[in-house]
BADOLO-23641 format. One record per residue (C-alpha): x negated, z negated, y; chain; residue in one letter. Coordinates in nm, 4 decimals, m for minus. Each point is the difference from the previous one (the first is absolute). Layout:
BEGIN
+----------+----------+----------+-------+------+
|     east |       up |    north | tornu | papa |
+----------+----------+----------+-------+------+
|        X |        Z |        Y |     A |    A |
...
+----------+----------+----------+-------+------+
END
This chain:
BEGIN
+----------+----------+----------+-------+------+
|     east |       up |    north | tornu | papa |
+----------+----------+----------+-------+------+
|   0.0000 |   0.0000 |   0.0000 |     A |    X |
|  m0.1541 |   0.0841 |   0.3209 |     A |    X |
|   0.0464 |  m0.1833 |   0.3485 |     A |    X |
|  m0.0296 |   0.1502 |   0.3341 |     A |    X |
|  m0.0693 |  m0.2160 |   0.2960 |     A |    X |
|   0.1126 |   0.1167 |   0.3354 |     A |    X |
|  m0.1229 |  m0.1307 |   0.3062 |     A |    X |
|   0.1031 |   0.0265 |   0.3628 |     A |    X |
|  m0.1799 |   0.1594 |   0.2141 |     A |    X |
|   0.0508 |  m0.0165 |   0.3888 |     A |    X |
|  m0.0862 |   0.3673 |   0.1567 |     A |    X |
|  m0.2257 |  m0.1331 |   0.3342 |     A |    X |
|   0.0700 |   0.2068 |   0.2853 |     A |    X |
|  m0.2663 |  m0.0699 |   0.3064 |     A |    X |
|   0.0825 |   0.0632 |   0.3160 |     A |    X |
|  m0.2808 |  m0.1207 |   0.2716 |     A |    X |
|   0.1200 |  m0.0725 |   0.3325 |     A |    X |
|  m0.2776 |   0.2558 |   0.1697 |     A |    X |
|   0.2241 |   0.2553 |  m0.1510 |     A |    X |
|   0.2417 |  m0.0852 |   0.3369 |     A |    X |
|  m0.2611 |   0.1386 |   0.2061 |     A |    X |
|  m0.1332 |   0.2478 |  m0.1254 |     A |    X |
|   0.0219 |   0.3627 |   0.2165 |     A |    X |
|   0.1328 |   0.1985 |  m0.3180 |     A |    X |
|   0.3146 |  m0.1660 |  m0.0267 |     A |    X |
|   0.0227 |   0.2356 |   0.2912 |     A |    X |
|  m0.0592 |   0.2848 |  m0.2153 |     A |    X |
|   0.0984 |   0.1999 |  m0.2745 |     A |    X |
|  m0.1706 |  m0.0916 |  m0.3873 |     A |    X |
|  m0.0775 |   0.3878 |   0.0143 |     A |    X |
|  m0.2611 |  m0.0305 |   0.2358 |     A |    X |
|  m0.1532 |  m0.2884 |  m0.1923 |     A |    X |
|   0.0251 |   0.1397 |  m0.3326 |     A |    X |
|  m0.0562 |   0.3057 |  m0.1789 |     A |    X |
|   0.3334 |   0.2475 |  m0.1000 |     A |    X |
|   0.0687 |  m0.0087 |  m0.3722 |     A |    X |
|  m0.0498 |   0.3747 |   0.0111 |     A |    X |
|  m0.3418 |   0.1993 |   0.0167 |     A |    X |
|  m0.1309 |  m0.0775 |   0.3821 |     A |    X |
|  m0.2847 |   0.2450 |   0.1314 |     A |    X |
|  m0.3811 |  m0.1566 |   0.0978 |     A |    X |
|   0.0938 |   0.0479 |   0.3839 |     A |    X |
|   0.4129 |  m0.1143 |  m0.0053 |     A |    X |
|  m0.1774 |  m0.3063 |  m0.1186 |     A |    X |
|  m0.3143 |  m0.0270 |   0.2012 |     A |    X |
|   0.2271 |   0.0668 |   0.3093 |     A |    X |
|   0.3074 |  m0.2318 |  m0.1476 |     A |    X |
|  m0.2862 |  m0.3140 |  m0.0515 |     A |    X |
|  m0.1443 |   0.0662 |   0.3549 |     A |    X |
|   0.3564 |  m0.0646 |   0.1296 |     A |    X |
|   0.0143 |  m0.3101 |  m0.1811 |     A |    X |
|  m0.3030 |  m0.1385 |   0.0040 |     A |    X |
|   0.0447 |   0.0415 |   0.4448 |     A |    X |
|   0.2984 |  m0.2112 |  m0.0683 |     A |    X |
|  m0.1995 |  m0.2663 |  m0.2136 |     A |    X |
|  m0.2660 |   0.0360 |   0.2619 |     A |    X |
|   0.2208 |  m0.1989 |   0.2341 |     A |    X |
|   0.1820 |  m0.2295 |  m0.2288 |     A |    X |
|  m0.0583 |  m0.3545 |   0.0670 |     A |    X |
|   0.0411 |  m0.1019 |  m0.3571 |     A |    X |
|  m0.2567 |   0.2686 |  m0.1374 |     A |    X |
|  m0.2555 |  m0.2652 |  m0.1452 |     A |    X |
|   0.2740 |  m0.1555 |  m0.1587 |     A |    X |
|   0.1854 |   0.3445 |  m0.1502 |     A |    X |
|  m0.3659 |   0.1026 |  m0.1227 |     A |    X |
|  m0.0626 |  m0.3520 |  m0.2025 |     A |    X |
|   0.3270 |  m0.0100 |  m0.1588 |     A |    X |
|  m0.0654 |   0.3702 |  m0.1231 |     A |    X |
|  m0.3095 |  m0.0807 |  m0.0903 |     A |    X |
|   0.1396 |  m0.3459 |  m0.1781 |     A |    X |
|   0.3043 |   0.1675 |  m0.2042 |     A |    X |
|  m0.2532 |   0.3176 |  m0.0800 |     A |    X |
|   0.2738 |   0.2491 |   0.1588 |     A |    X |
|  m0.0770 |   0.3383 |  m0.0931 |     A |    X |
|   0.1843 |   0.2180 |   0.2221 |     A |    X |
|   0.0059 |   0.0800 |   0.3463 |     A |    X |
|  m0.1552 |  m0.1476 |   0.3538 |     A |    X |
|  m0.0112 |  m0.3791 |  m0.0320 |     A |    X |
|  m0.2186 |  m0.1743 |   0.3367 |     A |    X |
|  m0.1213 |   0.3680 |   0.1196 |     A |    X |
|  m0.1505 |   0.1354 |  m0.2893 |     A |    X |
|   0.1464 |   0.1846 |  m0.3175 |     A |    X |
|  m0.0569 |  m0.0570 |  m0.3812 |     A |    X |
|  m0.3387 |   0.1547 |   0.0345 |     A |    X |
|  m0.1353 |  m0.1759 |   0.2365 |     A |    X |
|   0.1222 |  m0.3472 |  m0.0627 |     A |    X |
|  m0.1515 |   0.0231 |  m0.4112 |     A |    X |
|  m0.3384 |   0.1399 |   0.1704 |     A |    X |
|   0.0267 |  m0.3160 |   0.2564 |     A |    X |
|   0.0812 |  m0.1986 |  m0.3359 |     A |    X |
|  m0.3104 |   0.1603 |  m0.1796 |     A |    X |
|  m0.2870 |  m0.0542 |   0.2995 |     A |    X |
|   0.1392 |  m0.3806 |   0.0933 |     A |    X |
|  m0.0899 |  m0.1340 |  m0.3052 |     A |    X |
+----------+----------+----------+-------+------+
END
């Protein structure tokens, strides 16, 4: 006879209070992120350089940056830089 336990498990959502502030709630996600469809080299260099000018003056950038950089996010612009950049920041800080 075989048992099964089953445990509970709460689903944690975080939500950090910089996320209040931060200048792409004044924005659409499609500037931050990449389309789920094929996106040329220069629809993307020129979509980041839009949003990365936003992050530029965001007063919660340090914060946006070390939260991507705490929950490993790997999509999109995160503190001014993309995917990329912020695993090559990862790479040479250590």
């Amino acid at each position: 006879m075989l048992f099964f336990q089953y445990r509970s498990y709460m689903l944690e959502i975080k939500v950090s209070s910089w996320q209040y502030d931060a200048m792409c709630r004044q924005h659409s996600s499609n500037l931050f992120f990449p389309p789920a469809t094929f996106e040329k080299k220069e629809d993307r260099e020129k979509r980041e350089a839009k949003a990365k000018a936003v992050c530029n003056g965001c007063p919660v950038r340090i914060e946006c940056l070390d939260e991507a950089k705490e929950i490993a996010e790997p999509f999109g612009i995160w503190g001014g830089l993309n995917e990329v950049e912020r695993k090559r920041n990862l790479v040479f800080s250590d």
